[in-house]
Residue frames relative to the residue before (quaternion, step in Angstrom):
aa qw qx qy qz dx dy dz
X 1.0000 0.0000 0.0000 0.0000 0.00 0.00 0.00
X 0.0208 0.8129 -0.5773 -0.0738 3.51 -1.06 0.48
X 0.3625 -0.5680 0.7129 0.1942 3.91 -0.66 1.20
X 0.0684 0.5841 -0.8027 0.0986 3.23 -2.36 1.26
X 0.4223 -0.6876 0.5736 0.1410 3.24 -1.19 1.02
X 0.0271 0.7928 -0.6079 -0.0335 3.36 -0.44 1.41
X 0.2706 -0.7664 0.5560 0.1743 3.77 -1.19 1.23
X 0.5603 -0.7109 0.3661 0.2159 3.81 -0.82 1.28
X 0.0324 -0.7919 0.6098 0.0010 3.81 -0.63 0.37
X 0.8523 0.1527 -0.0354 0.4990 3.60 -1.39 0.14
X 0.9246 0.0015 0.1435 0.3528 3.25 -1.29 -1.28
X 0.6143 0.4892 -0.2353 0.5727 3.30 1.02 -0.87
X 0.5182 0.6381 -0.3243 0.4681 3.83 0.66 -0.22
X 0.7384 0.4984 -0.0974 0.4438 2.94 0.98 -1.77
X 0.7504 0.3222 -0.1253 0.5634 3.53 0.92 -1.15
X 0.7152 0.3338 -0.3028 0.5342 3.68 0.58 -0.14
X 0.3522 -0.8443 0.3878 0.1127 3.71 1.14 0.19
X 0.6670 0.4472 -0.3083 0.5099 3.65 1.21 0.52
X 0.5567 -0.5114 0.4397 0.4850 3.99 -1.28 0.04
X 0.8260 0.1086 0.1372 0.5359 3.25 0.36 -1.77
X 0.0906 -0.6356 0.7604 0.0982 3.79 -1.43 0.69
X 0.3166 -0.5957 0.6783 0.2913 2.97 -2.00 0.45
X 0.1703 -0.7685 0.6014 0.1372 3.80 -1.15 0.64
X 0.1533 0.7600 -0.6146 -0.1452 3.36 -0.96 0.28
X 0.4124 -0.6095 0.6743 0.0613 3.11 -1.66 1.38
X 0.8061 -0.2420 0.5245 0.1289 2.27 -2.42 -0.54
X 0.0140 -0.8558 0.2386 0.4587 3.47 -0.39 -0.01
X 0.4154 0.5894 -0.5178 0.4604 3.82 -0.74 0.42
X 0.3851 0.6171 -0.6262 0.2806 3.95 0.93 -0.15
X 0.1315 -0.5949 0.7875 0.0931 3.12 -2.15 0.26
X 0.8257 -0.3874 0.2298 0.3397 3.56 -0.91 -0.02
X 0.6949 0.4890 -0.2928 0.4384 3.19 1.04 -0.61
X 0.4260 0.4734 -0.4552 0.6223 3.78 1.97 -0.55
X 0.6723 0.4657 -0.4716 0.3298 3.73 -0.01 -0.68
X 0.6262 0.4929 -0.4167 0.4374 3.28 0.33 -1.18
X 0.5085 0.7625 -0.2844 0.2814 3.63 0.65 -1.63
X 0.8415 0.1194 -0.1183 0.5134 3.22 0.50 -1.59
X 0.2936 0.6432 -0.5887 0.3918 3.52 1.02 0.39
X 0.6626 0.5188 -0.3325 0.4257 3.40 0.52 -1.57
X 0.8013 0.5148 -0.1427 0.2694 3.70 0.84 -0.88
X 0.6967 0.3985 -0.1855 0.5669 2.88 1.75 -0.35
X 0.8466 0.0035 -0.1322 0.5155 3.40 1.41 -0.11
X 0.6578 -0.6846 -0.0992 0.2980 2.80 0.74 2.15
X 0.8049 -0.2498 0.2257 0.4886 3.65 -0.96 -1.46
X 0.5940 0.5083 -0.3955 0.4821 3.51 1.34 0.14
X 0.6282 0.4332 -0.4400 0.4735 3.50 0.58 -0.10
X 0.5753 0.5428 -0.3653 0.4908 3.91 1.36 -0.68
X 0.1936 0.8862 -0.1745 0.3830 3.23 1.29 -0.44
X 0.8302 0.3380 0.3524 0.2689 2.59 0.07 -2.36
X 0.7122 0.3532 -0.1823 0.5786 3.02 1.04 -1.17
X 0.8445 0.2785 0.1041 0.4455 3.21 0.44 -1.82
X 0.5317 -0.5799 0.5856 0.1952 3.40 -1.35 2.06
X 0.4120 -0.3409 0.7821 0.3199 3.24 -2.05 0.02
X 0.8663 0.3395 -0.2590 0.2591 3.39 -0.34 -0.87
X 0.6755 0.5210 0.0392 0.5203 3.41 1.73 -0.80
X 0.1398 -0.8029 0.5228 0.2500 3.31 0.64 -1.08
X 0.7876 -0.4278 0.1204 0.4269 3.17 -0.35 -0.40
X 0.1819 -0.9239 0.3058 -0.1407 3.54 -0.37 1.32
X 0.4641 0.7780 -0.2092 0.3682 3.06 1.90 0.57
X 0.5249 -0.6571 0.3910 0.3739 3.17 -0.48 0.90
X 0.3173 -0.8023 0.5034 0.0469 3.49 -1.46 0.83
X 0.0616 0.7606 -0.6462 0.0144 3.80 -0.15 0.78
X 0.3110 -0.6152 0.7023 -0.1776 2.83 -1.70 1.03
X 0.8125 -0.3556 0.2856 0.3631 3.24 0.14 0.66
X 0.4774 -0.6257 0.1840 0.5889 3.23 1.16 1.21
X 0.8373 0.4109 -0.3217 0.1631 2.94 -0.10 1.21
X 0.5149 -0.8215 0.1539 0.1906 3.40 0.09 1.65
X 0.1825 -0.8791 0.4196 -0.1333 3.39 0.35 1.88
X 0.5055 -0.5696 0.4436 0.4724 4.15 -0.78 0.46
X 0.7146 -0.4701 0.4027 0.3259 3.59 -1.47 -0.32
X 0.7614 0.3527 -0.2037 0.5044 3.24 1.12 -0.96
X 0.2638 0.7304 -0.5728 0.2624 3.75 1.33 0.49
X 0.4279 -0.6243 0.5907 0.2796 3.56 -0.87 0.91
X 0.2791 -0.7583 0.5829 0.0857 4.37 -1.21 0.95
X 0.1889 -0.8543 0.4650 0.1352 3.24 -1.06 0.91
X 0.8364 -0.1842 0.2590 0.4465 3.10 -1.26 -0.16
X 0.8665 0.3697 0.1265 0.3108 3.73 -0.19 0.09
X 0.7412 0.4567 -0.0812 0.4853 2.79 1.65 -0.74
X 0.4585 -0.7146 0.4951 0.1841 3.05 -1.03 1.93
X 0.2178 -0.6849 0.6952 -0.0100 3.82 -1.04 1.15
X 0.0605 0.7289 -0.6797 0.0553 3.11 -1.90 0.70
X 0.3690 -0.7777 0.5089 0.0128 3.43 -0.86 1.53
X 0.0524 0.8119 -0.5800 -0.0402 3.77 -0.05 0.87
X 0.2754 -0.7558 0.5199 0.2875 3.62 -0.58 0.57
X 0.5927 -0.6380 0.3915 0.2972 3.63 -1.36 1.11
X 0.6127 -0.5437 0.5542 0.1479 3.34 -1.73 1.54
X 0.3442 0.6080 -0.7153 0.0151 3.34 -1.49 0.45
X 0.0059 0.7008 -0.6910 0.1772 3.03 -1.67 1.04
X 0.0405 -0.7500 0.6534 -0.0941 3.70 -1.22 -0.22
């Protein structure tokens, strides 16, 4: 198992009602298990949120200040951030 400190933004902020959560997974998760049990621990509004019908999930990924694919594998320790995708024009 491996605990990561994930720090709230935007929407998720709003519906989960804190700055920062600690998560622990599985190990080998990547973002999309994260996102996963987000959906699982705090319910159908945060799924909501995360994840397009049309897309799936599409959110930017930090990693330790630093901006990593979804399926990067997370370690021990590591402070995560979820930024939700920009559109304009």
């Amino acid at each position: 198992m491996i605990r990561v400190k994930l720090s709230l933004r935007s929407g998720l902020k709003k519906i989960i009602k804190q700055n920062d959560i600690n998560l622990i997974l599985s190990e080998d998760s990547d973002f999309n298990d994260l996102a996963v049990k987000l959906c699982e621990e705090y319910g159908a509004d945060v799924k909501k949120v995360l994840f397009s019908e049309k897309y799936g999930f599409i959110w930017l990924c930090i990693r330790n200040r630093r901006k990593v694919l979804p399926d990067e594998i997370l370690e021990d320790g590591d402070n995560v951030i979820l930024l939700p995708p920009l559109a304009g024009g």
